[in-house]
N, C-alpha and C positions, 0 to 999 in steps of 0.2 A: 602656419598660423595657429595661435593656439585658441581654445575652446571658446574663451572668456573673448577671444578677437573676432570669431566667428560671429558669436551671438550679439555683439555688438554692429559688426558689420548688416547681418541679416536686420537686425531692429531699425538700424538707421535707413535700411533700403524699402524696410515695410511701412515706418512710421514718419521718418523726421521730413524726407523728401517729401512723400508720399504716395500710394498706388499710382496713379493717375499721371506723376511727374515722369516716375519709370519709363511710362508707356510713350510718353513724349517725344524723348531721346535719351541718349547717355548722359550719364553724371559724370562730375570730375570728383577728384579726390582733395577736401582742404581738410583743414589743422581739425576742425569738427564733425567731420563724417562727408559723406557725396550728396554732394550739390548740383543745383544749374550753377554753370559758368555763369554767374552774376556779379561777381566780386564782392558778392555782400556775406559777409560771419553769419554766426549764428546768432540771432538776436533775443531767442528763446531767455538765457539769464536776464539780459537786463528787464524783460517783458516780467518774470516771475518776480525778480527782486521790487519791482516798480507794485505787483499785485499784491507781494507780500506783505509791503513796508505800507503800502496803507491802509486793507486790509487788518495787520496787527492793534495800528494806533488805534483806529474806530474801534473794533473788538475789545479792548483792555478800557475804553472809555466805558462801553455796552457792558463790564462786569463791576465798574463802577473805581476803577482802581485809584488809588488815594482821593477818593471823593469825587472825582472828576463826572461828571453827570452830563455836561453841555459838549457835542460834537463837533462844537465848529473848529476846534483844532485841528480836524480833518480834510478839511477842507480843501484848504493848498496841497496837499498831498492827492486827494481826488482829483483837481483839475488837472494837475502838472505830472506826478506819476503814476499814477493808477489809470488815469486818464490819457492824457498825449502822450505819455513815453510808453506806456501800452500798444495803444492806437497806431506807433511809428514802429513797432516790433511788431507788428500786423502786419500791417503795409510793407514791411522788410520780406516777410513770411512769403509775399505770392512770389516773387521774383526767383525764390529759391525752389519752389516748386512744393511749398508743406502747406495744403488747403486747410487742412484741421489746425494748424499753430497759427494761419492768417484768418481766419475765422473768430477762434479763440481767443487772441490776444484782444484786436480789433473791435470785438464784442463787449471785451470786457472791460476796456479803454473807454466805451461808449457809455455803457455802463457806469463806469465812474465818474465821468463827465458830468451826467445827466441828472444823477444823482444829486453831486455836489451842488447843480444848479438849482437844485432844488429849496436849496437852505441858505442861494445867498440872496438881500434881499433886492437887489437889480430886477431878477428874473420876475420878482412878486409869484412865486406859486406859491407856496407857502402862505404867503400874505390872504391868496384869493380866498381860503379857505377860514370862516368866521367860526365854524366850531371843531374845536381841535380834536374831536372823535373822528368827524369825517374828514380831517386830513390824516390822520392814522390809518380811517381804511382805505385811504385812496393810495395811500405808500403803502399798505398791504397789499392792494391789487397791482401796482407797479412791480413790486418783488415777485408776486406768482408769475409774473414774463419772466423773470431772468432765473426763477427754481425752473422753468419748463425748458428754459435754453440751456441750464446743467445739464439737467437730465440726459437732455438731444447730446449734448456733450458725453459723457459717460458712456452712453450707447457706443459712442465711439471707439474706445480707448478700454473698457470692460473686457474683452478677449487679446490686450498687446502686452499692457504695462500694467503693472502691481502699482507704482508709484503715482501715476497719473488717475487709476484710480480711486485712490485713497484721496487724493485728491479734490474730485469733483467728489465722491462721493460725503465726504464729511461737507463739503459747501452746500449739498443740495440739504443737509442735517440743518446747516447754517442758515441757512433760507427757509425753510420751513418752521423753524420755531421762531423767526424775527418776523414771518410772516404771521404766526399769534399770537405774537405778542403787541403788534399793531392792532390785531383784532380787539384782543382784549385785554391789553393794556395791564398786560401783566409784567413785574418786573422780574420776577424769578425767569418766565421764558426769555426775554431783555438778555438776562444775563447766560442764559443757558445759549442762546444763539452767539452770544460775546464767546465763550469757552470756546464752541464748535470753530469759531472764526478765526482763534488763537491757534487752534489746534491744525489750521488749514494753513494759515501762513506759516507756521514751522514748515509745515511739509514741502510748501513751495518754496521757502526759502532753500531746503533741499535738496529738491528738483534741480534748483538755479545754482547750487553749488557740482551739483552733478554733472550737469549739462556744462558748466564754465571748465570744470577738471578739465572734461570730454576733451578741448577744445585745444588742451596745452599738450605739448609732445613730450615733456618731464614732468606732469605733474607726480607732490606728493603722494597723491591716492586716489582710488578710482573709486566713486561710492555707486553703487547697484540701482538700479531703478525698478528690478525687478520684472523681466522682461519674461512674458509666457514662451512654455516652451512649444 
């Protein structure tokens, strides 16, 4: 086995299964690293492409790109991937035994969800709120839950993976400055948190190209996720 086989092998028995899965029982060996006999893939790409892809659109809105200023174009993408097809790459995540990717996905699937319900007008929250400052800080203090649930995230993944920290950690950049710019209603932070968000879905896009390689027995290239030694 060579070097690059090892260190793959080790990552996937430290990170993708997870601690806790090990300790369980044995893994089996599929096309994407060791699993529970679950017969379920790896559902991690489609999870990150589902974050990326809506992610991206909001963010390039948030830096104003050909004039576009109004987010509702987002929206279907929140409910549908960012959202439920998140949420089903969670729910894919425990069965195989990876608590931090079912956690993760799951959260961030909710996340989008909850989000998008935000802005449509069914749900009337949006509506409830008659002055539009104090619906900016009320979406400001909904974002400090999900900068705190980064964070908790990162803590994770800070001593495994190069990639996955890059990751959260430009998101928790992304959250913080959209989180002042609801404050104070600035458009230069708006747009600085759009950058940060742009620069997060390249990464996860990726991730999700990395992880899909992973997955094929001839892929063309294998791209590095950056695994601590």
């Amino acid at each position: 086995m060579s070097d690059k086989e090892q260190t793959s092998v080790e990552y996937r028995e430290h990170y993708v299964p997870g601690r806790n899965a090990t300790e369980r029982g044995p893994m089996v060996p599929t096309t994407e690293g060791p699993a529970h006999p679950s017969g379920i893939a790896n559902p991690v790409p489609m999870g990150l492409f589902a974050f990326a892809g809506t992610t991206f659109i909001l963010s390039m809105v948030n830096v104003q790109t050909r004039a576009v200023t109004h987010s509702n174009i987002v929206l279907g993408m929140a409910m549908f991937a960012g959202g439920l097809t998140q949420f089903i790459a969670g729910m894919w995540q425990f069965p195989r035994g990876n608590v931090f990717g079912a956690t993760v996905f799951s959260s961030y699937g909710s996340f989008w969800m909850s989000y998008g319900s935000i802005f449509i007008p069914f749900f009337g929250i949006a509506d409830a709120y008659e002055d539009p400052q104090e619906l900016a800080n009320a979406i400001g203090i909904y974002l400090i839950v999900w900068l705190m649930l980064t964070l908790f995230f990162l803590l994770a993944v800070i001593r495994v993976n190069l990639a996955y920290s890059s990751l959260l950690g430009v998101f928790s950049m992304c959250y913080t400055t959209l989180i002042a710019a609801e404050f104070t209603g600035s458009v230069r932070l708006t747009k600085a948190g759009g950058v940060f968000g742009i620069a997060g879905a390249l990464i996860a896009y990726y991730i999700g190209v990395s992880e899909m390689l992973e997955a094929e027995k001839t892929a063309i290239v294998r791209l590095p996720l950056g695994v601590w030694q």
